[in-house]
C-alpha positions in Angstrom: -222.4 -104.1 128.9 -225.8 -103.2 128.5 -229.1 -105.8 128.1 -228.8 -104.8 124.3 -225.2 -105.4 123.6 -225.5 -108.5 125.5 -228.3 -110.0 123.4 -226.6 -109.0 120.2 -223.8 -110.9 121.7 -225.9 -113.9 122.4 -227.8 -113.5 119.3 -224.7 -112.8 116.2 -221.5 -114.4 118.2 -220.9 -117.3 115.4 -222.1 -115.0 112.6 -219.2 -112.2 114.0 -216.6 -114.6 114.6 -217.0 -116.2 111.2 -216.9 -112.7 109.6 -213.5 -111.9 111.5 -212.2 -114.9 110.2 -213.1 -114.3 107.1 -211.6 -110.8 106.6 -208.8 -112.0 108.1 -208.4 -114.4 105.4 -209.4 -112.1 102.9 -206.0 -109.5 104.7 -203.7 -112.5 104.4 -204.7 -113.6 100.7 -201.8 -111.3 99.2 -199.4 -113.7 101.2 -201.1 -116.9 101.3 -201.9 -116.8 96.6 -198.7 -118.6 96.1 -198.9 -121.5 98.2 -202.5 -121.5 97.3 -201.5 -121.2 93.7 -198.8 -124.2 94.2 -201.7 -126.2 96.0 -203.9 -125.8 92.8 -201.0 -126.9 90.3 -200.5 -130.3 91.8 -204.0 -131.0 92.8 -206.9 -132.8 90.7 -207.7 -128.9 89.1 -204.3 -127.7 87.6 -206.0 -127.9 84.2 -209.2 -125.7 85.6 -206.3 -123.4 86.7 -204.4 -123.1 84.0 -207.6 -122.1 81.8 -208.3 -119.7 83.9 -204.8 -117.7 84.0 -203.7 -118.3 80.5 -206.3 -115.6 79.4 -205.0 -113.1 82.7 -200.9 -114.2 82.2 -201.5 -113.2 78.3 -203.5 -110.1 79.0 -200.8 -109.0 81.5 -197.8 -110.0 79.5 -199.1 -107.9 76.8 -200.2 -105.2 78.9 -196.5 -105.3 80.4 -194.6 -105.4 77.0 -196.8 -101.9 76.3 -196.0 -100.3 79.1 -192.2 -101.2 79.8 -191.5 -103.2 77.2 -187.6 -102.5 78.4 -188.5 -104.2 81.4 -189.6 -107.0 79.7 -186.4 -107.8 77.5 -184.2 -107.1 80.6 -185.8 -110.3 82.0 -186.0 -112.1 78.9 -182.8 -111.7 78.1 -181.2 -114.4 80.1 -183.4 -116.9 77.5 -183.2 -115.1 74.4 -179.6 -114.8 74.3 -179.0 -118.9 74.6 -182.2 -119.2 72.2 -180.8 -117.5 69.6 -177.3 -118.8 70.1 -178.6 -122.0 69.9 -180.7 -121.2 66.6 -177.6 -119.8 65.2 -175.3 -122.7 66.2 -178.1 -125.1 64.5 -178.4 -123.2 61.2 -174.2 -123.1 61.1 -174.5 -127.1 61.7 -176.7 -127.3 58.8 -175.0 -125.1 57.0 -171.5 -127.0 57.5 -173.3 -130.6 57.2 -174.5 -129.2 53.8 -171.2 -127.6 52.3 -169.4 -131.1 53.6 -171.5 -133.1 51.7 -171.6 -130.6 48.9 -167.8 -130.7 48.5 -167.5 -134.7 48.8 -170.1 -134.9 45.5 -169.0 -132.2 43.9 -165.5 -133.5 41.6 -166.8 -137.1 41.5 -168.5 -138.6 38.6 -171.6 -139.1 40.9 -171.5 -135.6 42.2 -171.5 -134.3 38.7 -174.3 -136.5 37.6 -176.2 -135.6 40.6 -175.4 -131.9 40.2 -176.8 -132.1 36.7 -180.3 -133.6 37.6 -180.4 -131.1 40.2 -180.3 -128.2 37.6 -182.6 -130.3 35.3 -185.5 -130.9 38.0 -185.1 -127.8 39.8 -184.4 -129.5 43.2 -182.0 -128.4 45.8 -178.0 -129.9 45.2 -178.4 -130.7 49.2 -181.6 -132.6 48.4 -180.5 -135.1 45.6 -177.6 -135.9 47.5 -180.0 -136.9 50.1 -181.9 -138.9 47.9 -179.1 -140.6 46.4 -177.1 -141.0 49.8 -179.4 -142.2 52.3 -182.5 -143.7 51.5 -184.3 -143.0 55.2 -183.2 -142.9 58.7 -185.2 -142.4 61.9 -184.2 -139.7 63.7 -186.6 -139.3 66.6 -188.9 -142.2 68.1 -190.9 -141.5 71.3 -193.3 -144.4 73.0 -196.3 -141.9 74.6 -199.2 -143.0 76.4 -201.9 -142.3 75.1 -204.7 -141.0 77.4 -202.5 -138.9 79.6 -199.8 -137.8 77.1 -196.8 -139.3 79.2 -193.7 -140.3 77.6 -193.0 -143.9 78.3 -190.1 -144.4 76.1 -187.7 -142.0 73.5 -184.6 -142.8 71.2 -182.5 -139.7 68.7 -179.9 -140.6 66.6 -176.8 -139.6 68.9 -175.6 -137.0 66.7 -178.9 -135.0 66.9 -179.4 -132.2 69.3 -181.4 -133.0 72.8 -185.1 -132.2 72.3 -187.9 -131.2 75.0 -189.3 -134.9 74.5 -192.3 -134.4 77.2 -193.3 -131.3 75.3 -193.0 -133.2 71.9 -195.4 -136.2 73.9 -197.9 -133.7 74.9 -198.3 -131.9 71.4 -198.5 -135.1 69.9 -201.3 -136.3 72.0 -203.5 -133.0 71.7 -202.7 -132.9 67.9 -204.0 -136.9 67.7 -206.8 -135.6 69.9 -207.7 -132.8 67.6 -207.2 -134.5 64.7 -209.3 -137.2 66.0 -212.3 -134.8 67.6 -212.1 -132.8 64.8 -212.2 -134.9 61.3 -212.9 -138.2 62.7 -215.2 -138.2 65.3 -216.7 -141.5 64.8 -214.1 -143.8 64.8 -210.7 -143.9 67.3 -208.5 -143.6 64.5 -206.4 -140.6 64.4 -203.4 -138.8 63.1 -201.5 -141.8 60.9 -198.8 -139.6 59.1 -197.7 -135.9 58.6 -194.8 -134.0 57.5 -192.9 -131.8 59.8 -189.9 -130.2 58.1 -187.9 -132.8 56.0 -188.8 -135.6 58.3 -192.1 -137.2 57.8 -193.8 -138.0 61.1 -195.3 -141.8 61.0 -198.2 -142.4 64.2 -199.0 -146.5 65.1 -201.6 -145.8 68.0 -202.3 -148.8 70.2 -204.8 -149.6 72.9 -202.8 -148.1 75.6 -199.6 -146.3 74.1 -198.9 -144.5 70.7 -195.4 -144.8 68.9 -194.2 -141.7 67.3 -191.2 -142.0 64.6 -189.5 -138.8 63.0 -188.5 -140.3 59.8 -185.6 -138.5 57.6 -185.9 -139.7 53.6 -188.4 -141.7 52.2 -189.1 -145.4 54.3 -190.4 -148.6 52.9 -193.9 -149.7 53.5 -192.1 -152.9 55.5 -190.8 -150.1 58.4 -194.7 -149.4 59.0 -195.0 -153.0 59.5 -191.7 -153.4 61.6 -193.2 -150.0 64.1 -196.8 -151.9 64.1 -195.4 -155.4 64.6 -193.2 -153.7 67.6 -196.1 -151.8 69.3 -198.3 -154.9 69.5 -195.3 -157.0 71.2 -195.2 -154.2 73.7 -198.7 -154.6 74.1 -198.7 -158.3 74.4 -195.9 -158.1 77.1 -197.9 -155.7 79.3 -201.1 -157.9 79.3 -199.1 -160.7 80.0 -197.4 -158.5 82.8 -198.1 -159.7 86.0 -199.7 -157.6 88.8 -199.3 -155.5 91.3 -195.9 -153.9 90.5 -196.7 -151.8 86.8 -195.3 -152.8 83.7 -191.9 -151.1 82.9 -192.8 -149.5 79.2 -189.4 -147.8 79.5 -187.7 -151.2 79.8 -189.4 -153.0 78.1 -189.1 -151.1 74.7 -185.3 -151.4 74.4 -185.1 -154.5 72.6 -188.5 -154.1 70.3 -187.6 -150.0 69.3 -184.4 -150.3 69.0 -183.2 -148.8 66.0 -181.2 -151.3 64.8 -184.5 -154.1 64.6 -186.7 -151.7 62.9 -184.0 -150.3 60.2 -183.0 -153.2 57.8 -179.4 -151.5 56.8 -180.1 -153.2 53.2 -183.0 -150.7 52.8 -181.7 -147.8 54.8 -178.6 -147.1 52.1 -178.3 -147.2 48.2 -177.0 -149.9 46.5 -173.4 -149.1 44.8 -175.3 -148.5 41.0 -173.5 -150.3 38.4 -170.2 -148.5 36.9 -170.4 -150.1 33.2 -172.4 -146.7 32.4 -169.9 -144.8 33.6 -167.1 -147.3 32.1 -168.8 -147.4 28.8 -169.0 -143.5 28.9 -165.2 -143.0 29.9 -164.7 -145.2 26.6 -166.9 -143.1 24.2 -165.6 -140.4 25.3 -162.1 -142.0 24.8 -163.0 -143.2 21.4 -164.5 -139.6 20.7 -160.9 -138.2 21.6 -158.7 -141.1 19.3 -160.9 -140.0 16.8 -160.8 -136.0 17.1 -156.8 -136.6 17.6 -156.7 -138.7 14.4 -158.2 -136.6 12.7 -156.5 -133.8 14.1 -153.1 -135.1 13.5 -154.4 -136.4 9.3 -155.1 -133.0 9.0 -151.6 -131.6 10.8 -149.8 -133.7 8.2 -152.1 -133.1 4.9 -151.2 -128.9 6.0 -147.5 -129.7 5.8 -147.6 -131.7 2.5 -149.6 -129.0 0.9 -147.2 -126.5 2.4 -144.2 -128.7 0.9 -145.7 -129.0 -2.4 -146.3 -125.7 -2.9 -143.1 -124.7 -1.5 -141.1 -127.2 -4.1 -143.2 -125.8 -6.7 -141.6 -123.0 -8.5 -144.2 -119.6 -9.2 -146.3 -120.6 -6.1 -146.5 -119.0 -3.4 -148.3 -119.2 -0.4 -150.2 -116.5 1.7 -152.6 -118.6 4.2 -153.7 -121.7 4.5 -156.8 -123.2 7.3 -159.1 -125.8 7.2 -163.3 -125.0 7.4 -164.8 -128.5 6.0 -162.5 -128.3 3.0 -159.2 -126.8 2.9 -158.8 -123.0 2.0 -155.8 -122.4 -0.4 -154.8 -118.6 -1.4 -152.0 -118.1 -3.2 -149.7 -116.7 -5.9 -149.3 -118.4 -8.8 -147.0 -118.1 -12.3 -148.9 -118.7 -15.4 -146.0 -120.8 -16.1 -145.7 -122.9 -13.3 -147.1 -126.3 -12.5 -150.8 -126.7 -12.9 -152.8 -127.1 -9.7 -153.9 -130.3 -10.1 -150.1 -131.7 -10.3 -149.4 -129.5 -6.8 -152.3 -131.5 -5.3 -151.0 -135.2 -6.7 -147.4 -134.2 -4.8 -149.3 -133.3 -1.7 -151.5 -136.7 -1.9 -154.6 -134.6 -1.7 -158.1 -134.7 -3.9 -159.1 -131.9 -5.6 -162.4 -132.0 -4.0 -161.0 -131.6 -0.6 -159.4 -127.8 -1.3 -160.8 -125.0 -2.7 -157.7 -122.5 -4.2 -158.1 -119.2 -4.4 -155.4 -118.2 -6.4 -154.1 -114.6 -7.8 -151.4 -114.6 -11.0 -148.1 -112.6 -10.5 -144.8 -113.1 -12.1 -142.3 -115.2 -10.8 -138.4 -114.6 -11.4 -137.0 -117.8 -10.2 -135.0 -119.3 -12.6 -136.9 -122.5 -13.3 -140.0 -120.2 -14.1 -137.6 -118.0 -16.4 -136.4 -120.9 -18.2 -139.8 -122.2 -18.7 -141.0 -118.7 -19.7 -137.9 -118.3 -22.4 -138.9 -121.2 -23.8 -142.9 -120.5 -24.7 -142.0 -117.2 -25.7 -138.7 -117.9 -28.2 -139.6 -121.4 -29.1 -136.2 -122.9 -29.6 -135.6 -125.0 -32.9 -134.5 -128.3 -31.9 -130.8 -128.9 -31.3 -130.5 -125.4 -28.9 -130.8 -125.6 -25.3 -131.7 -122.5 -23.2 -130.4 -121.9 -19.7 -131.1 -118.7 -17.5 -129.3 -117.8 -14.4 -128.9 -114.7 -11.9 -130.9 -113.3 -15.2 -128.7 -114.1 -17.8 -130.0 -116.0 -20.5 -127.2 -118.6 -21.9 -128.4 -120.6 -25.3 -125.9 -123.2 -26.8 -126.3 -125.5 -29.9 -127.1 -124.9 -33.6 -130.0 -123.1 -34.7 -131.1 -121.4 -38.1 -129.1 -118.1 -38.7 -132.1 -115.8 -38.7 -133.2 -117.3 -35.1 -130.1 -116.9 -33.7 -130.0 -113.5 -35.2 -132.6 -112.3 -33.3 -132.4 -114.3 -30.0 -130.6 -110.9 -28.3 -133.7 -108.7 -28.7 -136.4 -111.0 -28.4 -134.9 -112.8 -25.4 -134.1 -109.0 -23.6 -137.8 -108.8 -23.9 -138.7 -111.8 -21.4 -139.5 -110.0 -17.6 -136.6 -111.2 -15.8 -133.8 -111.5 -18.8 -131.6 -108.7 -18.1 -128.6 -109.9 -20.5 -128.2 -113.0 -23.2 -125.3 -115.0 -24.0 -125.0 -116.4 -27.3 -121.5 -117.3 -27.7 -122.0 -120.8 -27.8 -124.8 -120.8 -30.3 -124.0 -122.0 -33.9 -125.5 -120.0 -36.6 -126.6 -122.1 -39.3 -127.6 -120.7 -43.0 -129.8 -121.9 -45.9 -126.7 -122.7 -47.8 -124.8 -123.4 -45.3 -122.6 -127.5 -45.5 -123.8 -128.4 -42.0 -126.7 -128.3 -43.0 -127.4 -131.8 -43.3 -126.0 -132.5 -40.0 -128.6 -129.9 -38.3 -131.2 -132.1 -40.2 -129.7 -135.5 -38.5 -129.4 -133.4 -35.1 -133.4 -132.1 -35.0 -134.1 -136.0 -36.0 -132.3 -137.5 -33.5 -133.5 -135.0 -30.5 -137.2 -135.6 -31.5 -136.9 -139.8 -30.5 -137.9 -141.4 -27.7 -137.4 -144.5 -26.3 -140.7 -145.6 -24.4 -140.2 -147.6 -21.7 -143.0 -149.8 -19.6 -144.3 -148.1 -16.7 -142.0 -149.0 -13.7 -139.3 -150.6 -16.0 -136.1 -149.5 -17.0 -135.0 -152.9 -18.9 -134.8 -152.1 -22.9 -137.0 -154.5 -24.6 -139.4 -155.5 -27.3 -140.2 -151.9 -28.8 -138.0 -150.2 -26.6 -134.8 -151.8 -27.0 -135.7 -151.2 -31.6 -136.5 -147.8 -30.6 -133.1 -147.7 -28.9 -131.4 -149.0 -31.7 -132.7 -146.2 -34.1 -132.2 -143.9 -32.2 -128.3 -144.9 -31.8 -128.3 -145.4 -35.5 -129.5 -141.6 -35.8 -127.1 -140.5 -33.6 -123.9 -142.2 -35.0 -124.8 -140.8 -38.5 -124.8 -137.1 -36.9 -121.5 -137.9 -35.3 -120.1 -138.8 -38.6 -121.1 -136.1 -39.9 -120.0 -133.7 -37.6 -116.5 -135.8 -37.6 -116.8 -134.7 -41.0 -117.2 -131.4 -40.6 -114.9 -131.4 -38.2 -117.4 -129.8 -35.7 -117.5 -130.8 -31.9 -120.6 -132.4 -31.1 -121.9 -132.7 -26.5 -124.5 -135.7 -26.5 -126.5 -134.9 -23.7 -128.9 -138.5 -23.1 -132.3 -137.8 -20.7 -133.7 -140.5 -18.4 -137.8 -139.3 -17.3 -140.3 -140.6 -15.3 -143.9 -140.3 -14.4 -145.2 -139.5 -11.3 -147.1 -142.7 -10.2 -144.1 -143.8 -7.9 -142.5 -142.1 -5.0 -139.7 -140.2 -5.5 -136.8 -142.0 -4.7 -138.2 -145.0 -6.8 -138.5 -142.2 -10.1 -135.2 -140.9 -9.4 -133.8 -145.2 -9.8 -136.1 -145.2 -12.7 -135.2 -141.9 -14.5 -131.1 -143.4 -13.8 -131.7 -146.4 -15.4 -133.2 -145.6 -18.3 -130.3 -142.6 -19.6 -127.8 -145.4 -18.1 -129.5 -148.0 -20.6 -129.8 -146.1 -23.4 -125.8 -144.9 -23.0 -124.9 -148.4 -23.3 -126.9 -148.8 -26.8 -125.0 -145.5 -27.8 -121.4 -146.9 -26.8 -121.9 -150.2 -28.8 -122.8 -147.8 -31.8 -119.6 -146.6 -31.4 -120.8 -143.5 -29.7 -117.5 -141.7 -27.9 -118.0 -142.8 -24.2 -116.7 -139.0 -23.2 -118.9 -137.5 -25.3 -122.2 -138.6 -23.4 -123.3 -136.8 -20.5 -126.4 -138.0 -18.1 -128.9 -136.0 -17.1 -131.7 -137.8 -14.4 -133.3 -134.5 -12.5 -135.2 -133.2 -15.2 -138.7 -133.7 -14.3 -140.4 -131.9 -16.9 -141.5 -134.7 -19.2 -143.5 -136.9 -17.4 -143.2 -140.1 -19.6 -141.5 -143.6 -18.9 -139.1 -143.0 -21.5 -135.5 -141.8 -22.4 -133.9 -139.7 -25.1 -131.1 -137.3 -26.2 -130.2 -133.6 -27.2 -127.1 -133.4 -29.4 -126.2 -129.5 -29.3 -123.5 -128.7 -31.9 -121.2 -126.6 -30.3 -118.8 -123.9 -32.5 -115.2 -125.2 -33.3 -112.4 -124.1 -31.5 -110.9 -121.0 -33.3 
């Protein structure tokens, strides 16, 4: 070693030795950065640490996602794959909670009264039911201190999923701290209330701890008070807390947050609303449908006594009937048949309640052809027309000319397709019974009046009775005679202001009566035939039709 190398030696020895030591350290780095890195996360300067990679991990995670962004899902996927099947197993959960609750509301009386303010206000089905159904509930409470972030005390409702409760401390502190710093610098006071979600997120800071409640629905101002109330207790206790060993938060916030002495279960449900709405509603709507069926079933029976009377009217017939405000009549009708206004009175219906449309045509039913042989020959009294399968029968007396031309006139009639006239007595000018056609027409042209609903012969009746017996003997002795056979044929009527069995007693009563006052004017018993159908007169009275018949021979 020369002078030189020696005085160097002399001279730079520490300087040398601390240079080695220091490339050595600066060789060994690669190896030694994670311990090193380890020693930094749990000493005092963690936080300086972090600060200083987050900006190099971000830059090389993106850089890495660029360049081999395969690479990068390869190792991801081990936490993706249980992230999103946990996502997807939340949304489902929702998704079944929802439809359960959907279906319970949805056939009840509530459920359809809920369903229909849902569709007036526009809200969510899901979300009235909420509001209806549960008026709040605290789903999350976490007890955090509040200088370090450090969760001293947590509850969930049990049927909740597990959630990262330190991370949920720590972003509540640096929101309170930001929300502080950043609006309300001035004073300690920070974040009070926020909404996260559906859950609204109510903060009670204290001196040394903050409480934290994830509230479901819409709370009462006295659960503020109750979370306030509780956080001071806890406070209390921990001044009170003797030293050295620390005060328990943990344990000492069972009893004070517990969730069954903050929630008052009177305020967390919905009173059972009252059911006279929905009772007094069930019995409108009851009343509504007595009424509808009464009226449905009035109307059921005016259609078949409409369709009766104009069924038992003879020249109507009917093509449709339907009810639109008023009932709606069309039909066909004989000029000859009963007038509408008597169809109604059978059928028990106003006038003003049916509007008839009605279209003429000829009927051939025998009453109608009777009726119509009548207007057209006009009959002289004492000859009585009967048609039948067409075949027009007359019987009595009448004037010779009259019967002379009853054949051709009668032929004439629509319907008439042949005339019988054999037991029709021509009667001449000159001819010696011609004084008893004169007491025939006078006799036939009475009638005995009776008082509506009576069939007792009295007062003016029972005289009118009497003449007319006294009429009728004198034709009979006339006729004796003559020697010509005389058929008494005596009429009971009616009106139609009674029901119809109670006309058909009255219209039986009356002929019976009058027979009697005929039998004691020594009227031939077997001479006398009743007649108690015919409805075309409709009067109270009685009366008779003597029809002179030819002599045998």
């Amino acid at each position: 070693m020369s002078e030189f190398e020696r005085l160097r030696e002399v001279l730079l020895a520490p300087e040398q030795a601390e240079l080695a030591r220091l490339r050595a350290a600066e060789a060994a780095l690669p190896e030694r950065l994670p311990e090193l890195l380890d020693q930094a996360e749990r000493g005092d300067r963690r936080e300086a640490l972090h600060r200083a990679l987050a900006p190099v991990v971000a830059a090389a995670l993106t850089d890495a996602v660029q360049r081999d962004r395969r690479r990068i899902v390869d190792a991801l996927f081990p936490i993706i794959g249980p992230a999103i099947r946990r996502a997807i197993a939340e949304a489902l959960r929702g998704f079944a909670a929802d439809l359960n609750r959907a279906l319970e509301y949805s056939l009840t009386p509530r459920g359809l009264a809920w369903r229909f303010e849902s569709w007036r206000s526009g809200v969510p089905f899901a979300q009235v039911v909420m509001k209806h159904s549960l008026r709040y509930r605290i789903d999350h409470l976490f007890l955090i201190e509040r200088e370090s972030g450090l969760l001293l005390h947590r509850h969930s409702a049990p049927e909740l999923p597990d959630l990262d409760a330190d991370a949920i401390a720590g972003m509540l502190t640096a929101i309170g701290d930001f929300v502080r710093d950043s609006v309300n610098a001035e004073s300690d006071a920070g974040l009070a209330s926020a909404t996260v979600g559906e859950h609204l997120l109510q903060v009670v800071e204290g001196p040394f701890a903050v409480l934290a409640c994830f509230i479901r629905g819409v709370p009462p101002p006295a659960l503020l008070d109750r979370l306030r109330a509780a956080l001071e207790d806890l406070h209390r206790a921990a001044d009170a807390h003797p030293g050295p060993v620390p005060f328990d938060w943990d344990a000492a916030a069972d009893a004070p947050l517990a969730i069954e002495a903050l929630v008052d279960p009177a305020e967390a449900t919905v009173r059972p609303s009252a059911r006279w709405p929905l009772w007094l509603l069930v019995v409108v709507l009851l009343a509504l449908a007595g009424v509808f069926g009464w009226r449905s079933w009035q109307r059921m029976e005016e259609a078949d006594r409409l369709r009766a009377a104009i069924a038992a009217a003879p020249g109507w017939e009917l093509l449709d009937l339907h009810h639109a405000q008023r009932w709606q009549v069309d039909a066909l009708r004989d000029p000859d048949a009963a007038a509408p206004a008597e169809v109604l009175a059978r059928a028990e219906i106003a006038g003003g309640r049916v509007d008839l449309n009605l279209r003429s045509y000829l009927s051939l039913d025998p009453p109608l052809l009777a009726i119509r042989a009548q207007r057209i020959l006009a009959p002289p009294q004492g000859v009585h027309i009967e048609v039948a399968d067409g075949r027009l029968r007359a019987t009595g007396s009448a004037p010779a000319d009259w019967a002379a031309a009853l054949p051709g006139r009668a032929l004439l009639i629509p319907g008439v397709q042949s005339v019988d006239a054999s037991a029709l007595l021509p009667i001449s000018a000159d001819d010696p019974r011609r004084q008893l056609r004169q007491l025939i027409d006078a006799a036939n042209a009475m009638r005995v009046e009776f008082a509506r609903g009576r069939s007792r012969l009295a007062g003016d009746a029972g005289a009118a009775a009497e003449a007319l017996a006294l009429k009728v003997a004198q034709a009979m002795a006339e006729a004796d005679r003559l020697k010509l056979p005389v058929r008494i044929v005596v009429y009971g009527w009616s009106d139609d202001s009674g029901s119809a069995s109670l006309n058909a007693r009255l219209r039986a009563r009356r002929a019976q009566e009058l027979r009697e006052v005929l039998v004691r004017h020594a009227v031939p018993p077997d001479s006398i035939t009743l007649v108690t159908d015919d409805v075309q007169l409709a009067l109270p009275a009685a009366g008779v039709r003597l029809l002179l018949e030819p002599a045998d021979g």
